[in-house]
One Martini backbone bead per residue (centre of mass of N, CA, C, O) as a GRO file, in nm:
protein
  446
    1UNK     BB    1   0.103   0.033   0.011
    2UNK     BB    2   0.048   0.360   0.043
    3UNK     BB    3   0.133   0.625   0.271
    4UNK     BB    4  -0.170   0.718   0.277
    5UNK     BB    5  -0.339   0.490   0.353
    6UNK     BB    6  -0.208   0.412   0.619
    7UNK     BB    7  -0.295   0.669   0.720
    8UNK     BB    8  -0.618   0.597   0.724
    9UNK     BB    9  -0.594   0.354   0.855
   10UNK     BB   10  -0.488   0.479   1.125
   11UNK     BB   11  -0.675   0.666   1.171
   12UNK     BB   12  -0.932   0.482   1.213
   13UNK     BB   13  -0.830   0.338   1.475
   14UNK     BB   14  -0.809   0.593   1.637
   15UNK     BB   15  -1.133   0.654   1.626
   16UNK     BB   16  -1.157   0.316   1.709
   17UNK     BB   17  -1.045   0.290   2.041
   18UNK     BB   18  -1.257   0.402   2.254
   19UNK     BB   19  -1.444   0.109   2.192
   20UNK     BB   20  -1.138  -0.046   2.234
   21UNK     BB   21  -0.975  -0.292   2.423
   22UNK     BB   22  -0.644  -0.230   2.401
   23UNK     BB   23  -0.588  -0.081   2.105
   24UNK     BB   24  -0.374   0.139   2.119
   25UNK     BB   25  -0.105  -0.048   2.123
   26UNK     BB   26  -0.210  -0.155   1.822
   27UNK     BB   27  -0.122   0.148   1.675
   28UNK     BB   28   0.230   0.201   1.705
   29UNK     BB   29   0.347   0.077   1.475
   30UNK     BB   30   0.202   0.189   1.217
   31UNK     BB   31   0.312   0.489   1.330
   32UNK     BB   32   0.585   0.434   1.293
   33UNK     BB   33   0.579   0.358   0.972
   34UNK     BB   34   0.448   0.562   0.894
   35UNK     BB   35   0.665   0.803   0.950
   36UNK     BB   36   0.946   0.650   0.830
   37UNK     BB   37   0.808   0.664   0.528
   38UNK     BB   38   0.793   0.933   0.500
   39UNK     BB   39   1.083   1.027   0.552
   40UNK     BB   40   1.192   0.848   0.311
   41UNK     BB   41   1.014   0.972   0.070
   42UNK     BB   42   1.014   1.343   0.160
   43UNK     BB   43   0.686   1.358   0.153
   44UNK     BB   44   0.567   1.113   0.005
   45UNK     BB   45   0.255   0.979  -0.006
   46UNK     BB   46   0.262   0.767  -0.264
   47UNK     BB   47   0.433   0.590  -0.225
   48UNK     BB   48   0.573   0.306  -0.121
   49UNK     BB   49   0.497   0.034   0.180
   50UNK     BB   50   0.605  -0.208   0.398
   51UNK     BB   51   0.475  -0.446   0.579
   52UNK     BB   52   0.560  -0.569   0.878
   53UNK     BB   53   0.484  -0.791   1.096
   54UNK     BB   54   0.382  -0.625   1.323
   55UNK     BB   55   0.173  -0.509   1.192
   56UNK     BB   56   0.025  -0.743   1.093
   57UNK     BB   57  -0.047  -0.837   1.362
   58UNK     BB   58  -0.250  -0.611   1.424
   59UNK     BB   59  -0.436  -0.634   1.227
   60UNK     BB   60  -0.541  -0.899   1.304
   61UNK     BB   61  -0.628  -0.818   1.583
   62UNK     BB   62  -0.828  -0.605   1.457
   63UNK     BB   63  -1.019  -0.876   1.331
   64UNK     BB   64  -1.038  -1.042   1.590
   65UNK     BB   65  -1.202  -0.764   1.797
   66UNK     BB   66  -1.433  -0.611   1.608
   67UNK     BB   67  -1.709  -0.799   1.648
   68UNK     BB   68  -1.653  -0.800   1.986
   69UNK     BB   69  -1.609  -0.470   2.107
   70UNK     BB   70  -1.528  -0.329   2.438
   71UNK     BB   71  -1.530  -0.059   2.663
   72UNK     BB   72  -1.542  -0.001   3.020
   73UNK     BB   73  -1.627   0.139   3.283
   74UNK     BB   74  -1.395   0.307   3.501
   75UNK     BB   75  -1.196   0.356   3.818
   76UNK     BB   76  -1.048   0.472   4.088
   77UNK     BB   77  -0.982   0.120   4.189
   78UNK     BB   78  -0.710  -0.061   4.335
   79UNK     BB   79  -0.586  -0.392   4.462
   80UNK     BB   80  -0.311  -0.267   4.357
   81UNK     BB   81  -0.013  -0.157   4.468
   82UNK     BB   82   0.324  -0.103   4.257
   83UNK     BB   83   0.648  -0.044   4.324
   84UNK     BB   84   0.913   0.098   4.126
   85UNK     BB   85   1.254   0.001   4.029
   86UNK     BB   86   1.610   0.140   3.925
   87UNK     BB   87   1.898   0.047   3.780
   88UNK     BB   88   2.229  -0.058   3.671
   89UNK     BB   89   2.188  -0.371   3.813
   90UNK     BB   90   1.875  -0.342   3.916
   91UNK     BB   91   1.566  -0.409   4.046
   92UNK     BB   92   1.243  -0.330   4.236
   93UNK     BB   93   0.967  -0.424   4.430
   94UNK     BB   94   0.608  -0.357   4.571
   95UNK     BB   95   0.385  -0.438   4.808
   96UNK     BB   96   0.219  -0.448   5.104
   97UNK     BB   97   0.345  -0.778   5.108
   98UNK     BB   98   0.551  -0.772   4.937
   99UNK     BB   99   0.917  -0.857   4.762
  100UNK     BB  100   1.119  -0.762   4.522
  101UNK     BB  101   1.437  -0.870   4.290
  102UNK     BB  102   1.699  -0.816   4.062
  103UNK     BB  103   1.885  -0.871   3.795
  104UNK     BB  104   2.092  -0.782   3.520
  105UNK     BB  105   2.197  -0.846   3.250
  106UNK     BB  106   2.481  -0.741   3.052
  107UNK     BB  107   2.260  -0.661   2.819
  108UNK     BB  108   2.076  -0.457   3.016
  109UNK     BB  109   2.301  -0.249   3.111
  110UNK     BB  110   2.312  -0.101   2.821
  111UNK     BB  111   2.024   0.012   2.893
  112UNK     BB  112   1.859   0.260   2.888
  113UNK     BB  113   1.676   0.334   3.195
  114UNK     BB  114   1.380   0.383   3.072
  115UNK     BB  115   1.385   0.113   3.013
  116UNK     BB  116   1.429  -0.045   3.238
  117UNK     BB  117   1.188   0.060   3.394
  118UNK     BB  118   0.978  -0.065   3.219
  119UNK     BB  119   1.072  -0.372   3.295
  120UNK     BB  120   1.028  -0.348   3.608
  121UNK     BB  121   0.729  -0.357   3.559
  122UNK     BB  122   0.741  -0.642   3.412
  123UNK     BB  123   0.834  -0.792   3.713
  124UNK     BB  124   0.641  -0.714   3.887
  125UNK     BB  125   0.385  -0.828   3.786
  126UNK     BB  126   0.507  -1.122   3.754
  127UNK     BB  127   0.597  -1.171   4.061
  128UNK     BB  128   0.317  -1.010   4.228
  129UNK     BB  129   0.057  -1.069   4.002
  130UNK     BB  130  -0.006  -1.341   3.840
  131UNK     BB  131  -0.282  -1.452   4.043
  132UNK     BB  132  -0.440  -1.212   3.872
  133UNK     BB  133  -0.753  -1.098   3.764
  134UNK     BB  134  -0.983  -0.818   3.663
  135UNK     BB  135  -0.818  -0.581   3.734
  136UNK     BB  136  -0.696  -0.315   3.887
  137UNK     BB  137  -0.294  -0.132   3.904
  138UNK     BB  138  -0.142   0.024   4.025
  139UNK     BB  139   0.180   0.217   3.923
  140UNK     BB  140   0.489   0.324   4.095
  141UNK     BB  141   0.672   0.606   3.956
  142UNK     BB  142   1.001   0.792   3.888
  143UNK     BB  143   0.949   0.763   3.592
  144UNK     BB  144   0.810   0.926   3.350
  145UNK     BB  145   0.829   0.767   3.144
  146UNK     BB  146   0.701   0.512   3.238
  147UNK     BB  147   0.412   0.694   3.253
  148UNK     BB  148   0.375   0.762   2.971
  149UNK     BB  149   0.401   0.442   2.813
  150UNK     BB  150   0.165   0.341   2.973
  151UNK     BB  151  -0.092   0.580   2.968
  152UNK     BB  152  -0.039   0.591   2.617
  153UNK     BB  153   0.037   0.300   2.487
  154UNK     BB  154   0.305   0.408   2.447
  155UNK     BB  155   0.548   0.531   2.137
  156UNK     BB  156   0.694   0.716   1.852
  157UNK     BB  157   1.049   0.761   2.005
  158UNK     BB  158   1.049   0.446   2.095
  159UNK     BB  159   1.117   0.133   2.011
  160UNK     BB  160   1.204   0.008   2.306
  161UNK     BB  161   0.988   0.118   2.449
  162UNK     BB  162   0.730  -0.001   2.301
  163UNK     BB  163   0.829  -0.293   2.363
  164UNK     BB  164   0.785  -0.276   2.660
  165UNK     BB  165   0.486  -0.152   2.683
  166UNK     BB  166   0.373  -0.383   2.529
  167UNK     BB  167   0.435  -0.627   2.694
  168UNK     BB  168   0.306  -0.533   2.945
  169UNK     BB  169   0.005  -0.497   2.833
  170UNK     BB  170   0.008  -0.790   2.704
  171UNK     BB  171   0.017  -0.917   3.009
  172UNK     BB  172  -0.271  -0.760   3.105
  173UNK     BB  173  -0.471  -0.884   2.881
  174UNK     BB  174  -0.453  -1.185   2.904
  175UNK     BB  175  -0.554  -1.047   3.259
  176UNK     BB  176  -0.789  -0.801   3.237
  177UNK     BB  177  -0.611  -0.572   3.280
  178UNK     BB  178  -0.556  -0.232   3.479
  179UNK     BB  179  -0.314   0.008   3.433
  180UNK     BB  180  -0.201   0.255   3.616
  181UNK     BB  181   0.017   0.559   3.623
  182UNK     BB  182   0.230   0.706   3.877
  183UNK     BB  183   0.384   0.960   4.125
  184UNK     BB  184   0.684   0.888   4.296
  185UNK     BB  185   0.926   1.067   4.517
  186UNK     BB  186   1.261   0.941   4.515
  187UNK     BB  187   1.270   0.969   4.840
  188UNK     BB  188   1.008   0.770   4.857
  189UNK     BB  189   1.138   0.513   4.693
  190UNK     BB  190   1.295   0.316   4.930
  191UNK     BB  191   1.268   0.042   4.875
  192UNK     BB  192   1.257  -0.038   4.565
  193UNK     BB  193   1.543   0.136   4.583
  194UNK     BB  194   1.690  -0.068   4.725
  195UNK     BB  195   1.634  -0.373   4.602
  196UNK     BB  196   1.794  -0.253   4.300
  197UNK     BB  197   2.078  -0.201   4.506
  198UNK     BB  198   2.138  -0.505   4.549
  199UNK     BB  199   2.351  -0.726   4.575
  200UNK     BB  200   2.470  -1.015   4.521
  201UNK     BB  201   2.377  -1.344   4.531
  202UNK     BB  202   2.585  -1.577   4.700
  203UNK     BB  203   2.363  -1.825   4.679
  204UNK     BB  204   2.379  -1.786   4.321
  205UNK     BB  205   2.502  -2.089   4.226
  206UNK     BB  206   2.630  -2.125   3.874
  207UNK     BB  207   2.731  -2.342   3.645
  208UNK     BB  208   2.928  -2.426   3.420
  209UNK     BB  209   2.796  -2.564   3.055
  210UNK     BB  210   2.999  -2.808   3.058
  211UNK     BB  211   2.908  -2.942   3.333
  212UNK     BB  212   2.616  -2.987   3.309
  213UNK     BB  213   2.632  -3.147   3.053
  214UNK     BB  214   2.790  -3.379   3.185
  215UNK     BB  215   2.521  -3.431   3.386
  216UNK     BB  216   2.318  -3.488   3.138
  217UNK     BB  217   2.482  -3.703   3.006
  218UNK     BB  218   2.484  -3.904   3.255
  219UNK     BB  219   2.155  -3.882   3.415
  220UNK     BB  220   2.000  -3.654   3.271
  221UNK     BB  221   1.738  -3.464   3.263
  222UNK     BB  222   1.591  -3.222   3.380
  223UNK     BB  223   1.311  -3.070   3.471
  224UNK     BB  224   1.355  -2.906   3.764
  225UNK     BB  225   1.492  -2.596   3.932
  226UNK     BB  226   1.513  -2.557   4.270
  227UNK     BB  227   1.770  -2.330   4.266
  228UNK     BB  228   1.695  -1.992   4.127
  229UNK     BB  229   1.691  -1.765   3.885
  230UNK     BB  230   1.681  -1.628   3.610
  231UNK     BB  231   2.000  -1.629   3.576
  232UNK     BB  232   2.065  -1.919   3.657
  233UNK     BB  233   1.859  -2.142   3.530
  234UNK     BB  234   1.896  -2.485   3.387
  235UNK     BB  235   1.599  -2.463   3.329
  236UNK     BB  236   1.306  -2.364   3.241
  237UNK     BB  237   1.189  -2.450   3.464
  238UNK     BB  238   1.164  -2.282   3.812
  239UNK     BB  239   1.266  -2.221   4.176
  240UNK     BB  240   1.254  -2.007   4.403
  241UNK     BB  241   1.333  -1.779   4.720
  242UNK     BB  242   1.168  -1.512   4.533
  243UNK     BB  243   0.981  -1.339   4.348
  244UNK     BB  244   0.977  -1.427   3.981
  245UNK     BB  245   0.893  -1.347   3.627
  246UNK     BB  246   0.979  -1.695   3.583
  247UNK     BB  247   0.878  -1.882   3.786
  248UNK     BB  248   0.688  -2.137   3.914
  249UNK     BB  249   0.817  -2.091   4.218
  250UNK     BB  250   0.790  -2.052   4.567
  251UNK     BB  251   0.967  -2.266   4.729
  252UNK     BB  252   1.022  -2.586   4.709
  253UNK     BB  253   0.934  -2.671   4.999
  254UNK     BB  254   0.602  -2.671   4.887
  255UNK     BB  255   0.679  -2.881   4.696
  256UNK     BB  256   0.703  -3.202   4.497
  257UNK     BB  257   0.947  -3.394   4.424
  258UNK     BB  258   0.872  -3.606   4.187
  259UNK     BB  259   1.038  -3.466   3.977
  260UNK     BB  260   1.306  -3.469   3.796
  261UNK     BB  261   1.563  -3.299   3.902
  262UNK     BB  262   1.750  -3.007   3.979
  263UNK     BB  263   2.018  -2.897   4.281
  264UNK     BB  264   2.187  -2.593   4.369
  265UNK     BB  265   2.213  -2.510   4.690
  266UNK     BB  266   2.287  -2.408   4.943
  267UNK     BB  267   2.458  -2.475   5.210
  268UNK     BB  268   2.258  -2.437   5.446
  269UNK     BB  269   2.007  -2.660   5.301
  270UNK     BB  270   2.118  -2.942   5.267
  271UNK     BB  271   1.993  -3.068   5.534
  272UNK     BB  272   1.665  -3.014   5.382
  273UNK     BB  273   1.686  -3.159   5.132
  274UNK     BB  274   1.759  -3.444   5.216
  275UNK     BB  275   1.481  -3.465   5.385
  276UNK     BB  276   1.287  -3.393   5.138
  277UNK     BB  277   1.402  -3.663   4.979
  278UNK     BB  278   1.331  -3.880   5.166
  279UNK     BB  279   0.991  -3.791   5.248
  280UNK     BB  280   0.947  -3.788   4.876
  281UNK     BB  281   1.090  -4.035   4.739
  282UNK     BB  282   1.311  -3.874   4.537
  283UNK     BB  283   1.474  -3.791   4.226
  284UNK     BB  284   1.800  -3.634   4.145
  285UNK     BB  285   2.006  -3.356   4.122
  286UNK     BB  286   2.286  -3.290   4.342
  287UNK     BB  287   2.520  -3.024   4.430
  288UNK     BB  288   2.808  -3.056   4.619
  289UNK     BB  289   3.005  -3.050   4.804
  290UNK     BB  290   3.347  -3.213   4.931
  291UNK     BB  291   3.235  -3.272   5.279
  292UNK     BB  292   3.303  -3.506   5.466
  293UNK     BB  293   3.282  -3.339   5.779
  294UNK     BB  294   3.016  -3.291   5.750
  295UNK     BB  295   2.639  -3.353   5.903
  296UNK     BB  296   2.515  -3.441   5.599
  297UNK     BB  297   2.709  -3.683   5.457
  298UNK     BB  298   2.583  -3.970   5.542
  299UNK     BB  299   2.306  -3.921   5.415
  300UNK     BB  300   2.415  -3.870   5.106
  301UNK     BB  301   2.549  -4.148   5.076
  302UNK     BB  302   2.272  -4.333   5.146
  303UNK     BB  303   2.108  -4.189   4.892
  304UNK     BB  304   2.254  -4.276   4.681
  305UNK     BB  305   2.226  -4.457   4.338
  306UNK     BB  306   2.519  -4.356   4.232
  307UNK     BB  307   2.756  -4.218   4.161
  308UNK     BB  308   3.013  -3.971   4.153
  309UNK     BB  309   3.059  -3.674   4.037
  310UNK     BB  310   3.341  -3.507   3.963
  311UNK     BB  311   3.455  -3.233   3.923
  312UNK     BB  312   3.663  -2.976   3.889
  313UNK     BB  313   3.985  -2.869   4.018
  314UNK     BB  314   3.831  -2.570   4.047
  315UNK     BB  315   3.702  -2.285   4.199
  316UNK     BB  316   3.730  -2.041   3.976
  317UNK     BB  317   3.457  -2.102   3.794
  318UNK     BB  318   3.287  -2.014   4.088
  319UNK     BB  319   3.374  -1.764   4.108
  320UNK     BB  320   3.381  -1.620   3.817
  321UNK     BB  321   3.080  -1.680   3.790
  322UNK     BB  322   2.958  -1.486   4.032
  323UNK     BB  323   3.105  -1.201   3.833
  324UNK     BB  324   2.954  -1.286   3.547
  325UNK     BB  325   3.165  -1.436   3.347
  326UNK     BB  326   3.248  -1.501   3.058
  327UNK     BB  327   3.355  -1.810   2.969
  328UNK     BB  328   3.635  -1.706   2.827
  329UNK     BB  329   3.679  -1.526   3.084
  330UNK     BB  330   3.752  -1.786   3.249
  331UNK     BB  331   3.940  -1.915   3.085
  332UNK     BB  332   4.170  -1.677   3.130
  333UNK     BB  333   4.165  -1.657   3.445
  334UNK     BB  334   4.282  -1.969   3.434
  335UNK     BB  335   4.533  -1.933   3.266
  336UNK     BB  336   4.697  -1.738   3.455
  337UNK     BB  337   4.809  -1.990   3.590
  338UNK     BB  338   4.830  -2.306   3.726
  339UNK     BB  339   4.729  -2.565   3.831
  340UNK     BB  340   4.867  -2.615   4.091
  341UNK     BB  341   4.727  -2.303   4.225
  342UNK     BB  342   4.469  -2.362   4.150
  343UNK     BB  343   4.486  -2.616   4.367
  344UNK     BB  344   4.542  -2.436   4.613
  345UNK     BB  345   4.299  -2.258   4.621
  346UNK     BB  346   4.066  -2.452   4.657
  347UNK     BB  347   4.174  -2.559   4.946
  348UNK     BB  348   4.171  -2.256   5.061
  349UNK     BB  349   3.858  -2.235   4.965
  350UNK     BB  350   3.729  -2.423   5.132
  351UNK     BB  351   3.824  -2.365   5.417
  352UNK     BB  352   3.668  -2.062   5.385
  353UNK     BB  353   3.378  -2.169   5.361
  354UNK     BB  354   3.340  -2.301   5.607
  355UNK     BB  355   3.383  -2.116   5.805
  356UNK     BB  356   3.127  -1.926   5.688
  357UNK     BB  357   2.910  -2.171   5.753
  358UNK     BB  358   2.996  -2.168   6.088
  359UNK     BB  359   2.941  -1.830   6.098
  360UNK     BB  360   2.793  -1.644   5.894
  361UNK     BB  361   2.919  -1.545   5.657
  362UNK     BB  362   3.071  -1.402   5.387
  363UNK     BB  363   3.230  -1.508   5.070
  364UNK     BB  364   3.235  -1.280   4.896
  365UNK     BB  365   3.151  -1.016   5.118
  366UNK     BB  366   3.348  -0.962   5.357
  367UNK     BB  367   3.497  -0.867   5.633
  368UNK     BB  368   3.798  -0.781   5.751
  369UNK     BB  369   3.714  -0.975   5.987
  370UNK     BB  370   3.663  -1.224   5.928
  371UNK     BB  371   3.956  -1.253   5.790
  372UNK     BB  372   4.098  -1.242   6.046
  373UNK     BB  373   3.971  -1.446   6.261
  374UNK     BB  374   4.040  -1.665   6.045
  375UNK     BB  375   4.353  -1.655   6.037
  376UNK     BB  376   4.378  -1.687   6.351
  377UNK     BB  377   4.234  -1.987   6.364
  378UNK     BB  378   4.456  -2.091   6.232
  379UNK     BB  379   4.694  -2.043   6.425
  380UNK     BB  380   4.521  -2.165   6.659
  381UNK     BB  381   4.592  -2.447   6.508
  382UNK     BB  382   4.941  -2.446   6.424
  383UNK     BB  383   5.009  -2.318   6.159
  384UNK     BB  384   5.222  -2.181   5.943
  385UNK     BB  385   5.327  -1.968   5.758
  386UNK     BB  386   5.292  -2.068   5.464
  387UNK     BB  387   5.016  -2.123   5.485
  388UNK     BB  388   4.899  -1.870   5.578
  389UNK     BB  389   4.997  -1.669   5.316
  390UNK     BB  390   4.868  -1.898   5.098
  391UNK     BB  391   4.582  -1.800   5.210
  392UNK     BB  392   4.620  -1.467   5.174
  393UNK     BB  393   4.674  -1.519   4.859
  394UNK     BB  394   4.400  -1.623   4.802
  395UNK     BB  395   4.215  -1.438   4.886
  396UNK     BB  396   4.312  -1.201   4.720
  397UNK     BB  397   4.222  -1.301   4.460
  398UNK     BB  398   3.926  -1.391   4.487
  399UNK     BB  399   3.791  -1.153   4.614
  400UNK     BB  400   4.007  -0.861   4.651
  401UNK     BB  401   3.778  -0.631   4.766
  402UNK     BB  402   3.757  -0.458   5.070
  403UNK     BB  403   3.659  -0.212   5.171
  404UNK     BB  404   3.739  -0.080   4.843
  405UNK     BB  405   4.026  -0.292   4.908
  406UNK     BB  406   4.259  -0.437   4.853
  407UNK     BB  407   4.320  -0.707   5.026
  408UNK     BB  408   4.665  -0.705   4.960
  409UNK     BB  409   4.675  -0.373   5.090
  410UNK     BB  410   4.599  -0.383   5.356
  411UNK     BB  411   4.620  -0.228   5.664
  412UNK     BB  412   4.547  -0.479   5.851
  413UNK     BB  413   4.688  -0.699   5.681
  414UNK     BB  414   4.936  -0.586   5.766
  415UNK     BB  415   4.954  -0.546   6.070
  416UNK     BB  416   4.871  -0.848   6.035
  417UNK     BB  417   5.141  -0.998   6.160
  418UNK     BB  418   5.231  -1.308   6.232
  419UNK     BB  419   5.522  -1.341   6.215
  420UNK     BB  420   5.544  -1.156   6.465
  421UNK     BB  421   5.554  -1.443   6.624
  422UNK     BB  422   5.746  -1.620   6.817
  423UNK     BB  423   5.687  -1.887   6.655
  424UNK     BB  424   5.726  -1.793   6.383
  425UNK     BB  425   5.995  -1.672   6.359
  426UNK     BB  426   6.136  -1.978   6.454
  427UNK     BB  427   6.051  -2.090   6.177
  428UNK     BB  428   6.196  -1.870   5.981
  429UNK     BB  429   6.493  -1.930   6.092
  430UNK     BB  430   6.520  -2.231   6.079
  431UNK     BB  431   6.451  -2.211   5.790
  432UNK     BB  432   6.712  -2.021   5.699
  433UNK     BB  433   6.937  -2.187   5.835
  434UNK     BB  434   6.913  -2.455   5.645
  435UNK     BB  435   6.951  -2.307   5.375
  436UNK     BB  436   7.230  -2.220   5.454
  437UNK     BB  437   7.383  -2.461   5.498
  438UNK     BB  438   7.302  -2.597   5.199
  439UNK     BB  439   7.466  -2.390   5.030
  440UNK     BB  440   7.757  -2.462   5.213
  441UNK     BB  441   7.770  -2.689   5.101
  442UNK     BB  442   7.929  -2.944   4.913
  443UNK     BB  443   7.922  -3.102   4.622
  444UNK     BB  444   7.866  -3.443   4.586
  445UNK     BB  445   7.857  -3.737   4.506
  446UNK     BB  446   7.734  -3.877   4.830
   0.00000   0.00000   0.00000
């Protein structure tokens, strides 16, 4: 068609939107097509232009919803009231009873704020409101534009702006759903914003994919994984431990898990999820460290079905993956070492997990004092130096920085110099005394 009739045709449907429900969002690709194409054609309406797939789609939308038709009257009266917040690196939603919050993956941290809050709103509604059918839902937001293409049903200065707020108008048509947007003064907006600016959860461990394909080609595909965010999950279906936009169920702990699993808990899970399989004679696959001396071990020995696969014997593919490092750049982190190194860091950071599990501290995000208490348990272990300096070592690589500073250039963990305890002076004077003795000895063939 030429972009006359477009103009014509798009005319007319945005004068029969007020008497069809959800119409206006149905008519803003159109409304692109037609705008960009005369741009393109210098202001010739007789040109010629083609509709894009979108296009098609909405037409088709009106093809099948025009002969049944209406619009009710609405009132502001809204059953839920939902408040949404963005940052840089995650978003965060809350109502008056729950809350929610989630991470962007590296491709989303990329767009534009004004995007990000958009998707935030479609992410509180889907965590939070998924259960809701036929109602209105106020949304409340500090962001003018998401306020503006959510109540005008889209816009056509930004098209990814149009596509996200498609999205959401889109998932609320689905569930008869009625949302208005109003604002909130960012000082006002507390909660939700607070949840955006949550730290990466310590506990939202997940392997690297070609340890998991090892796992399913070895085991069998699982249906559903039990401990997961949208970041990290494994399988299309997952159960979160706290609402999440895509999840199937919130706390795995509260269904049945007779369906063939995977879950990979957190450590301090580990004996509740084992009881769990035991109560519901369920089977599938479990994911744990390999600390034969925790109090959860020999449970965990009695209900194996098949032998352990032992992963790779290197910790660093999962500090690297928790720091969210692409595959490539994960392989390139770990081959800056020798394997020798790397699997004495392993070594290392078990015993500092281990530490952190009966300690209750964190281990990615550990402070100063954790760190001192824990190299003080090894000296008053007995201990010598070169291993505790070694494990100084292998933390600070780990870690990285601590209250904002290199761990290895700390200022506390250099006063804190155990080397000067004179039981250790005395172990690093005799260490030097007898390779002092080593140099000064002659050579002999006996």
């Amino acid at each position: 068609m030429n972009i006359h009739d477009l103009f014509k045709l798009t005319g007319q449907l945005i004068a029969a939107s007020p008497a069809v429900n959800y119409s206006t969002i149905h008519t803003r690709d159109l409304e692109m097509l037609r705008n960009s194409a005369l741009v393109k054609s210098n202001g010739d309406y007789l040109a010629k232009c083609e509709l894009n797939e979108e296009c098609k789609f909405e037409l088709k939308w009106w093809l099948a919803v025009l002969p049944h038709c209406y619009n009710p009257l609405r009132f502001q009266k809204y059953l839920v009231v939902l408040t949404t917040d963005s940052s840089t690196t995650g978003w965060g939603a809350h109502t008056d009873l729950e809350v929610t919050r989630g991470f962007w993956s590296r491709e989303e941290q990329l767009l534009h704020i004004n995007t990000l809050e958009l998707i935030a709103v479609l992410n509180g509604l889907k965590s939070l409101c998924s259960n809701l059918t036929g109602c209105s839902i106020l949304i409340r937001s500090d962001n003018t534009t998401t306020i503006a293409y959510i109540n005008k049903f889209g816009g056509c200065r930004s098209a990814i702006n149009l596509k996200s707020a498609k999205a959401v108008w889109e998932w609320c048509e689905e569930r008869s759903i009625w949302i208005f947007a109003s604002y909130i003064k960012s000082v006002d907006n507390i909660i939700a914003d607070r949840q955006s600016r949550q730290a990466i959860d310590e506990s939202d461990f997940t392997l690297d994919s070609r340890s998991f394909d090892l796992i399913c080609q070895t085991f069998g595909v699982s249906f559903i994984d039990l401990f997961a965010t949208s970041m990290s999950t494994k399988c299309q279906r997952f159960a979160s431990w706290y609402p999440d936009p895509n999840c199937e169920v919130v706390d795995s702990f509260t269904i049945d898990w007779s369906e063939f699993f995977y879950a990979f808990p957190p450590f301090s899970q580990i004996s509740k999820v084992l009881r769990k399989i035991r109560n519901d004679n369920a089977t599938g696959i479990v994911v744990v460290p390999d600390w034969s001396t925790q109090s959860w071990y020999p449970q965990f020995s009695r209900l194996l079905l098949s032998n352990i696969l032992e992963g790779e014997s290197s910790s660093s593919c999962f500090i690297w993956q928790s720091n969210q490092f692409p595959e490539n750049v994960t392989k390139l982190l770990k081959s800056s070492c020798q394997d020798s190194t790397w699997k004495q860091y392993q070594s290392n950071f078990k015993k500092w997990k281990a530490y952190c599990v009966e300690n209750e501290c964190s281990v990615w995000n550990p402070t100063i004092n954790s760190i001192l208490s824990f190299l003080a348990t090894l000296f008053d272990s007995g201990l010598g130096y070169t291993t505790i300096n070694s494990m100084r070592s292998s933390l600070s690589t780990i870690i990285g920085k601590v209250d904002g500073q290199s761990l290895g250039s700390h200022p506390l963990l250099i006063v804190f110099d155990i080397l000067r305890h004179p039981r250790l002076m005395t172990e690093a004077l005799d260490r030097w005394r007898l390779g002092h003795i080593k140099r000064q000895l002659p050579l002999t063939d006996n």
